[in-house]
C-alpha positions as a LaTeX table, in Angstrom:
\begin{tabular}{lrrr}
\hline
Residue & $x$ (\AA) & $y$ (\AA) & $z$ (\AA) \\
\hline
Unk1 & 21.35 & $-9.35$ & $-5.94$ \\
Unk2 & 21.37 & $-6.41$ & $-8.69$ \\
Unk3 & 19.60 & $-3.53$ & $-9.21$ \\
Unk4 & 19.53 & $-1.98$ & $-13.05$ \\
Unk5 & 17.68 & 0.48 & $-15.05$ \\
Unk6 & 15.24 & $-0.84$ & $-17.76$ \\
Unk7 & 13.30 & 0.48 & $-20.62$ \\
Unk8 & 10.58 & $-1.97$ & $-21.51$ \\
Unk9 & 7.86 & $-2.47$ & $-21.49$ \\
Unk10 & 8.66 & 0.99 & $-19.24$ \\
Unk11 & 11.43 & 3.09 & $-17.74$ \\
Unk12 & 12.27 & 1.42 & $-14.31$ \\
Unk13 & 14.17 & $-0.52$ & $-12.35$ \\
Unk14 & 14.97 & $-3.77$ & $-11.58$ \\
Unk15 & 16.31 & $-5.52$ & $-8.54$ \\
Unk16 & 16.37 & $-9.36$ & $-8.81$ \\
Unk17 & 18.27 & $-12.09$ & $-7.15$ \\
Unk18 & 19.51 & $-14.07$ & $-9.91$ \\
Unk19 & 19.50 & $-17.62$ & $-7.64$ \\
Unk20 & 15.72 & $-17.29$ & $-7.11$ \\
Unk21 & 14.73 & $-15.44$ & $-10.34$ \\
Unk22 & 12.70 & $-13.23$ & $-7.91$ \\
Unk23 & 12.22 & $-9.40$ & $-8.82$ \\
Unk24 & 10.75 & $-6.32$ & $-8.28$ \\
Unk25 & 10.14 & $-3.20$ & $-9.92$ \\
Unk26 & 10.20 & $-0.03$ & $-9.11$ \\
Unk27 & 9.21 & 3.21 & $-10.28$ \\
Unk28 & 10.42 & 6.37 & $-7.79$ \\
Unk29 & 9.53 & 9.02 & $-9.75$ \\
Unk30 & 6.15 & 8.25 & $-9.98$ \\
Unk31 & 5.19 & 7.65 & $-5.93$ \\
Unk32 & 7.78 & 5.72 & $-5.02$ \\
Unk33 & 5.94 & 3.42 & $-6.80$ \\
Unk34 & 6.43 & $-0.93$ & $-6.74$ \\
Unk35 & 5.58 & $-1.51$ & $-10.03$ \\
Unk36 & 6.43 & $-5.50$ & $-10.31$ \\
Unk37 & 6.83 & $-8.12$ & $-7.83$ \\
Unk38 & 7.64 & $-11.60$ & $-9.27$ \\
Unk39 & 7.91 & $-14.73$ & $-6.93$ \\
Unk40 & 8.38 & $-18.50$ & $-7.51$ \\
Unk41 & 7.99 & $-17.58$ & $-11.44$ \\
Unk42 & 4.87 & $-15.70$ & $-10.90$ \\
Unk43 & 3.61 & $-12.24$ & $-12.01$ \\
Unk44 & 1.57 & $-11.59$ & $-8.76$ \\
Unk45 & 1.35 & $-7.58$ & $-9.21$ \\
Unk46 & $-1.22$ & $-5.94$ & $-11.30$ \\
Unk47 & $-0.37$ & $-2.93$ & $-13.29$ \\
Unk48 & $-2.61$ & $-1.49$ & $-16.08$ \\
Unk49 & $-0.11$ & $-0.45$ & $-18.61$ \\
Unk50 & $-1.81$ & 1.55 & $-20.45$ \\
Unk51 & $-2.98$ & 3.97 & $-17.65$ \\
Unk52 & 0.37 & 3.65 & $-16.61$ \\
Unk53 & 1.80 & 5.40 & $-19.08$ \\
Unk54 & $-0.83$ & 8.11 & $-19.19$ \\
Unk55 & 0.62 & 10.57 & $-16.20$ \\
Unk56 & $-2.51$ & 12.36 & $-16.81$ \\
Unk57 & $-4.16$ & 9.39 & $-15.12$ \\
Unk58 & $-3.66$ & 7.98 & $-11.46$ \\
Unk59 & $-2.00$ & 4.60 & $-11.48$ \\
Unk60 & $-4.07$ & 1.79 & $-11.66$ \\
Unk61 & $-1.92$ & $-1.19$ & $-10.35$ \\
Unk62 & 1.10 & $-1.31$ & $-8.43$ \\
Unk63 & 1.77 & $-0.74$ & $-4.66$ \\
Unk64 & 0.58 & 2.77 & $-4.36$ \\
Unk65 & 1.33 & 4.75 & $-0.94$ \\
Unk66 & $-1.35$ & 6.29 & 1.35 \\
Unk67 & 0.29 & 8.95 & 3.20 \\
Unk68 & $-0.30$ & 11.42 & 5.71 \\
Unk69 & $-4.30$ & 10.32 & 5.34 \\
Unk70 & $-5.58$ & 7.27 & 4.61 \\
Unk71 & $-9.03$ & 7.55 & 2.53 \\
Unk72 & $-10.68$ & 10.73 & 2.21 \\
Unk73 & $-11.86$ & 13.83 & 4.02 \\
Unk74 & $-14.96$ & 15.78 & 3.87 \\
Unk75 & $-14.48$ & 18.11 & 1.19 \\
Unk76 & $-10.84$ & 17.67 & 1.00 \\
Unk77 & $-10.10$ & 19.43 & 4.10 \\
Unk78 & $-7.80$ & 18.87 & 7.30 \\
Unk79 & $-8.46$ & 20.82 & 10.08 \\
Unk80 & $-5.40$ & 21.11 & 12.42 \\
Unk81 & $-4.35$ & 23.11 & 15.58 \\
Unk82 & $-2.09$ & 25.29 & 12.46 \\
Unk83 & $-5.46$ & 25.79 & 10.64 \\
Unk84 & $-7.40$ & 23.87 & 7.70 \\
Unk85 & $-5.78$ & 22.72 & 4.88 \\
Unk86 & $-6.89$ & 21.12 & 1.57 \\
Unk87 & $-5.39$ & 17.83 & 1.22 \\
Unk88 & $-6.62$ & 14.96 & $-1.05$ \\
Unk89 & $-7.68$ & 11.31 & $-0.96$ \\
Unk90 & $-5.46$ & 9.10 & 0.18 \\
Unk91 & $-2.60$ & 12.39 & 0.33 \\
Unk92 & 0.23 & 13.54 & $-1.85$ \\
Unk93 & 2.73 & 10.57 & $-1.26$ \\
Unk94 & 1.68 & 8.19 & $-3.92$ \\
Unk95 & 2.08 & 11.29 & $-6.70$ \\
Unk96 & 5.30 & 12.42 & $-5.93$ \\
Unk97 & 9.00 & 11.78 & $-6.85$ \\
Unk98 & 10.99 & 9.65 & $-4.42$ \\
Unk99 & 14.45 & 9.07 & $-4.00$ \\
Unk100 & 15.98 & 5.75 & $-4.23$ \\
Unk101 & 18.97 & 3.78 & $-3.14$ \\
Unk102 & 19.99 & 0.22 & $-2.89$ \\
Unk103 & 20.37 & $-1.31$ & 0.88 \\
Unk104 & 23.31 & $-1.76$ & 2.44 \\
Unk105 & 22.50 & $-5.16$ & 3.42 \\
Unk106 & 22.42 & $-5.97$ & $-0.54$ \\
Unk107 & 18.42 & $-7.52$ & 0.03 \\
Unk108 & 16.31 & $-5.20$ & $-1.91$ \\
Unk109 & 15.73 & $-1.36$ & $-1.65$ \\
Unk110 & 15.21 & 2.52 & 0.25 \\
Unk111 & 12.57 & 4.77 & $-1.04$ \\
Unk112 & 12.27 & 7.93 & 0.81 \\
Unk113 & 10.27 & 10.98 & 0.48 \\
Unk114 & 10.15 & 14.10 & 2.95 \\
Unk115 & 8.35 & 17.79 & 2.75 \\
Unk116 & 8.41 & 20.10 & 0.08 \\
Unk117 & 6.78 & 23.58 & 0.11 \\
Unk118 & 4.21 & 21.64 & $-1.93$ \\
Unk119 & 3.62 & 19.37 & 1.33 \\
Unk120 & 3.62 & 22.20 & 3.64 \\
Unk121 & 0.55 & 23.88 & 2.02 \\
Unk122 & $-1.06$ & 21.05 & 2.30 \\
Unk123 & 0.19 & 18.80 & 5.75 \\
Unk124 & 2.04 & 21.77 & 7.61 \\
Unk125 & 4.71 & 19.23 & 9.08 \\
Unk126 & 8.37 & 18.44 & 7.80 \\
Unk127 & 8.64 & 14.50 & 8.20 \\
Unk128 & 10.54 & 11.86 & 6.08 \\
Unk129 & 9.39 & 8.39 & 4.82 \\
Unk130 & 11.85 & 5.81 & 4.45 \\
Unk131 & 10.61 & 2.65 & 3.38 \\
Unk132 & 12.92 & $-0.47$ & 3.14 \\
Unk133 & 11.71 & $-2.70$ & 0.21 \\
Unk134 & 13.28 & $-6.63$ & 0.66 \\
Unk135 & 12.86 & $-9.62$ & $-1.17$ \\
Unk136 & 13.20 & $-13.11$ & 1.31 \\
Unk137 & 12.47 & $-16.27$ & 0.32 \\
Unk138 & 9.35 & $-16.42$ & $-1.34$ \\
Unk139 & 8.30 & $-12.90$ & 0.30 \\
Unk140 & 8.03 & $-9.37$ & 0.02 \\
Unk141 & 9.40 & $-7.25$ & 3.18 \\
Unk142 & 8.46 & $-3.62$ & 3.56 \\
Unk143 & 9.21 & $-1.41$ & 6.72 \\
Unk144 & 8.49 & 1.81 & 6.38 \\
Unk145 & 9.89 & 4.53 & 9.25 \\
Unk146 & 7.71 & 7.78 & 9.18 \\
Unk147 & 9.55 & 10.47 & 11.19 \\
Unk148 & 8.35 & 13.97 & 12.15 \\
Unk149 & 11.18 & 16.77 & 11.85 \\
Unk150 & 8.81 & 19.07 & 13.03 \\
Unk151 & 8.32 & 21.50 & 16.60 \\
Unk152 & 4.69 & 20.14 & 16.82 \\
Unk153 & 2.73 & 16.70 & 17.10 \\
Unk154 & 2.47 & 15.34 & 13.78 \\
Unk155 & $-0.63$ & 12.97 & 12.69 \\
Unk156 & $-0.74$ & 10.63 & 10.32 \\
Unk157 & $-2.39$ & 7.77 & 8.54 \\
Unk158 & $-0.51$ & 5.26 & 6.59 \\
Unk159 & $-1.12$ & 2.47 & 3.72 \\
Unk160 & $-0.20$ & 0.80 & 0.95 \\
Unk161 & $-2.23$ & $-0.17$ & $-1.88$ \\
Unk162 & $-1.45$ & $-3.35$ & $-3.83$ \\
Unk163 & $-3.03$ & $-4.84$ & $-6.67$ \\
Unk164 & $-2.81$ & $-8.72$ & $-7.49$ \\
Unk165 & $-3.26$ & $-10.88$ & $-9.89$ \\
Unk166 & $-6.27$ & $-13.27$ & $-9.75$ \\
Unk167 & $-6.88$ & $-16.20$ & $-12.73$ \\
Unk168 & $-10.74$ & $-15.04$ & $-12.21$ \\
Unk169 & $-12.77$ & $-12.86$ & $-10.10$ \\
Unk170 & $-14.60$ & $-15.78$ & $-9.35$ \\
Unk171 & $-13.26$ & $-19.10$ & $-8.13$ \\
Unk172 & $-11.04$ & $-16.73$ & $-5.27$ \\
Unk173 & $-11.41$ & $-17.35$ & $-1.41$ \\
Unk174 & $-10.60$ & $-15.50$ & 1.65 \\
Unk175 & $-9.21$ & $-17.08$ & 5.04 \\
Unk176 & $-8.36$ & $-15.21$ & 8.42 \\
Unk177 & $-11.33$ & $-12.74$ & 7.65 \\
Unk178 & $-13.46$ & $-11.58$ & 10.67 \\
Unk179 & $-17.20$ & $-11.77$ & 10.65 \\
Unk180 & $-17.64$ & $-8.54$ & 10.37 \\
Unk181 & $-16.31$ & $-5.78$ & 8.22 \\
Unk182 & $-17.11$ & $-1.99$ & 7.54 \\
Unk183 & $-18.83$ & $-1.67$ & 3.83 \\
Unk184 & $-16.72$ & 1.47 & 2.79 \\
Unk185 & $-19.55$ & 2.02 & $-0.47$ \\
Unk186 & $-22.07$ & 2.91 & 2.62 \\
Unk187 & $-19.91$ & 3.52 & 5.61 \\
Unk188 & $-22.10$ & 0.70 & 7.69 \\
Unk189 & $-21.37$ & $-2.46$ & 8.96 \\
Unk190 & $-22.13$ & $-5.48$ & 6.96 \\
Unk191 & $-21.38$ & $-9.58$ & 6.87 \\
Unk192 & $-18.07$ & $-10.19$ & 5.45 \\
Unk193 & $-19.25$ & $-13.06$ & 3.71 \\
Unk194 & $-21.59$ & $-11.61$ & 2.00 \\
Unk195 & $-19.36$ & $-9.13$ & 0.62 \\
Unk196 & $-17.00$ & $-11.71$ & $-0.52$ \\
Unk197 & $-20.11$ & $-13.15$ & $-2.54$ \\
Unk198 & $-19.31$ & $-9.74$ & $-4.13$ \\
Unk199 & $-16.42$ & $-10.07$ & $-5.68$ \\
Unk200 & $-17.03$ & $-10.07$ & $-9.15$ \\
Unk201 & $-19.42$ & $-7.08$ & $-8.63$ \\
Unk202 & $-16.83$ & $-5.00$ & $-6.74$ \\
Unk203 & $-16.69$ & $-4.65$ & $-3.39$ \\
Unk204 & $-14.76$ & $-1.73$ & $-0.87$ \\
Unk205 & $-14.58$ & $-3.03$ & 2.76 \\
Unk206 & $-12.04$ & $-2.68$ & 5.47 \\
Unk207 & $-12.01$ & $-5.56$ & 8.08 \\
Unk208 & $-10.10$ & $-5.78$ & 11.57 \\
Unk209 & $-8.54$ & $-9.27$ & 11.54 \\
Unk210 & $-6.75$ & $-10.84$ & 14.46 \\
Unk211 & $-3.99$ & $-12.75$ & 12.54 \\
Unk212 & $-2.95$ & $-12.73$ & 8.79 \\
Unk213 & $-5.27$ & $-12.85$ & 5.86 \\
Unk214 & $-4.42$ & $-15.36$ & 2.94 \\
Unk215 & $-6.17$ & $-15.24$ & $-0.72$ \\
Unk216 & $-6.53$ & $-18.22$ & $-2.17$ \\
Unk217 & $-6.87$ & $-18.60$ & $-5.90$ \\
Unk218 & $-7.14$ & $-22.30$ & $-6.47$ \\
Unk219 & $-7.08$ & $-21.82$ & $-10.25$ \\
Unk220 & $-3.65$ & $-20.11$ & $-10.87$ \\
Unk221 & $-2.40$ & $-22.38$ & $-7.54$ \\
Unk222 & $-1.48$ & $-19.69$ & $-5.42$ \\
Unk223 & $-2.17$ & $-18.73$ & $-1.59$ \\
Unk224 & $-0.44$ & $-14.98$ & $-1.17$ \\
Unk225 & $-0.38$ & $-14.08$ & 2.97 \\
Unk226 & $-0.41$ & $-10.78$ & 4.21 \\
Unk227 & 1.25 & $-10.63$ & 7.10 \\
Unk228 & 0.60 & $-8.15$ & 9.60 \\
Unk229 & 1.69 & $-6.82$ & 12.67 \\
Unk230 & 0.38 & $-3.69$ & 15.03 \\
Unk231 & $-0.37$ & $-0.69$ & 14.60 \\
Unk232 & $-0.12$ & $-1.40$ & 11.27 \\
Unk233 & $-2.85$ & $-4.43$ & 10.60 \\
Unk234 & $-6.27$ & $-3.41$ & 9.41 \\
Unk235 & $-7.14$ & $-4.48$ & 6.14 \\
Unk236 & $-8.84$ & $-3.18$ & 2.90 \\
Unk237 & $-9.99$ & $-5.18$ & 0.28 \\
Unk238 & $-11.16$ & $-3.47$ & $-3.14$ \\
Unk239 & $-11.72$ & $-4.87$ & $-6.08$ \\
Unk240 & $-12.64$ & $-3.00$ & $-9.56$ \\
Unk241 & $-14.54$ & $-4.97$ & $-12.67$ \\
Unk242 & $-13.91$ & $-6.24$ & $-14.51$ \\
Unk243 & $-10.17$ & $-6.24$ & $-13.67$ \\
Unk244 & $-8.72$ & $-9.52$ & $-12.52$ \\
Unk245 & $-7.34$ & $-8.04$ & $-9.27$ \\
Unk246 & $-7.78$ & $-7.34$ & $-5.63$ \\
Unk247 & $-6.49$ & $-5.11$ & $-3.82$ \\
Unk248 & $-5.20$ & $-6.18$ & $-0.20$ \\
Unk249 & $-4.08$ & $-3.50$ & 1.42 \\
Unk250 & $-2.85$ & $-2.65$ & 4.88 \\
Unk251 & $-3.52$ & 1.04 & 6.47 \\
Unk252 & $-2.62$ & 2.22 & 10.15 \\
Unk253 & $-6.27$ & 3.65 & 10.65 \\
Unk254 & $-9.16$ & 3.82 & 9.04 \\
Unk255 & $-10.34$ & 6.73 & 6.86 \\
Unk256 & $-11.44$ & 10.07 & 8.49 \\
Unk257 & $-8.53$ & 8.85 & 11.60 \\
Unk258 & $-7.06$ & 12.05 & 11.90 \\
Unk259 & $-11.06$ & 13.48 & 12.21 \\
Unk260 & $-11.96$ & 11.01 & 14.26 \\
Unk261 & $-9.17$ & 10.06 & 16.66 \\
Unk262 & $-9.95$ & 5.97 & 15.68 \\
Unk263 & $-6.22$ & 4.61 & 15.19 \\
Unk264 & $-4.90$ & 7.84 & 14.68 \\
Unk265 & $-0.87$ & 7.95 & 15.37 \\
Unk266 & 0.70 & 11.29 & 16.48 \\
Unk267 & 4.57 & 11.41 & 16.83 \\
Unk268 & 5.88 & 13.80 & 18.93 \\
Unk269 & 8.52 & 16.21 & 17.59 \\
Unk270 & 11.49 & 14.57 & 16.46 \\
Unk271 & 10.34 & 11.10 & 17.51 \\
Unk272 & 9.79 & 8.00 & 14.66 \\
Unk273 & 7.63 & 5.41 & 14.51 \\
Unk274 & 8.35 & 2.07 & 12.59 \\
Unk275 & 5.57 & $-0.03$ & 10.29 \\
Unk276 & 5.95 & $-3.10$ & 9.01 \\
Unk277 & 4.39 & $-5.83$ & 6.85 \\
Unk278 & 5.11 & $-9.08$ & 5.00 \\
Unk279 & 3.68 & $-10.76$ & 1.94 \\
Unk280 & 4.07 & $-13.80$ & 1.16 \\
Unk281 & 3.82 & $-16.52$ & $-0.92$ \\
Unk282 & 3.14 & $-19.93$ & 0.49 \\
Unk283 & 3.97 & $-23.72$ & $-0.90$ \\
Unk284 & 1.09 & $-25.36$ & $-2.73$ \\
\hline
\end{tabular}
């Protein structure tokens, strides 16, 4: 497997396994960002280019990461035993530079990202992310160690964001969803599957499932499995017309956690905690 620096149709880089043909892309300087995932000869990442190249603009596609808050806060602000602070949705990680470095193990990637004087203002707690981006056989591995370097408890939320592909937002099924699901456009329970008669209109739900959750897309012939294990397994699903995505993205806790003590993780000082998930790509 290699890893080199491209130009078009951006600046990143590339790590691909020349006996599959899988790659990824990856973008450090702008969130420690996966820009690109291609499996089996697919494209299944969405990225809006054009926004994309606008750093004005947040990025629109990609695997963005949610870190130390998943979701917003009232008004932007944290209070903490160290006082309130203003931090923003979904935190600072998915805006800030990175560092990269290839794995030892010669499968895919490191990103890591610890506090600034930036971060302190904002999350007063020195921690480092170190995420460990693989590609296996027809899947995408990411583990992701969140350590706290600090005297005090830290709390956290954590997620990623991903955007895929779909042929259509119509004509694309769900399996391995509960019943019930948590309507995040009026913070109140509601039927899953009448959200997922939604789709096309846009929809912003998390849901609790109890195994992994596939999405089906009979037209482009894919099934892409999210594969979960705890504490890191509830599920968001967003989508945004008309873009022909969905985002499936797994988060620690809910939004408001670190308010309301529902899935919120606290590491004591100088402990680590360890997050993983899997996506993959099944046979037809």
């Amino acid at each position: 497997m290699s890893l080199t620096q491209r130009t078009s149709p951006y600046p990143h880089w590339e790590f691909s396994d020349p006996a599959s043909g899988d790659l990824l892309r990856l973008v450090p300087e702008r969130g420690g960002l996966i820009s690109g995932w291609r499996c089996g000869g697919r494209e299944l990442v969405y990225l809006d280019l054009e926004r994309f190249l606008d750093p004005a603009q947040s990025v629109r596609g990609g695997f963005p990461v949610l870190f130390p808050i998943t979701g917003g806060l009232p008004d932007n602000q944290l209070p903490l035993p160290q006082g309130t602070f203003t931090i923003g949705q979904h935190g600072f990680a998915r805006t800030m530079p990175w560092r990269m470095e290839p794995l030892a193990d010669g499968r895919g990637v490191a990103l890591e990202l610890s506090d600034t004087a930036a971060t302190l203002q904002a999350y007063p707690f020195q921690f480092l992310l170190r995420m460990e981006v693989r590609l296996a056989t027809g899947a995408l591995e990411i583990t992701t160690t969140v350590s706290n370097r600090s005297e005090d408890p830290m709390p956290f939320s954590f997620g990623l964001h991903p955007y895929f592909n779909l042929s259509s937002l119509n004509g694309v099924r769900f399996e391995g969803l509960p019943p019930e699901c948590l309507n995040h456009l009026t913070m109140a329970p509601a039927a899953t599957a009448e959200q997922m008669e939604r789709l096309s209109q846009g929809i912003d739900l998390l849901v609790r499932p109890t195994g992994p959750v596939r999405l089906v897309d009979e037209a482009a012939g894919t099934t892409l499995e999210l594969q979960l294990s705890h504490p890191f397994d509830l599920v968001v699903l967003w989508t945004e017309p008309p873009r022909p995505m969905v985002c499936i993205e797994p988060w620690s806790g809910p939004r408001q956690a670190l308010l309301s003590g529902d899935r919120k993780i606290e590491l004591a000082p100088g402990t680590s905690t360890e997050l993983s998930t899997r996506y993959a790509l099944l046979p037809g």
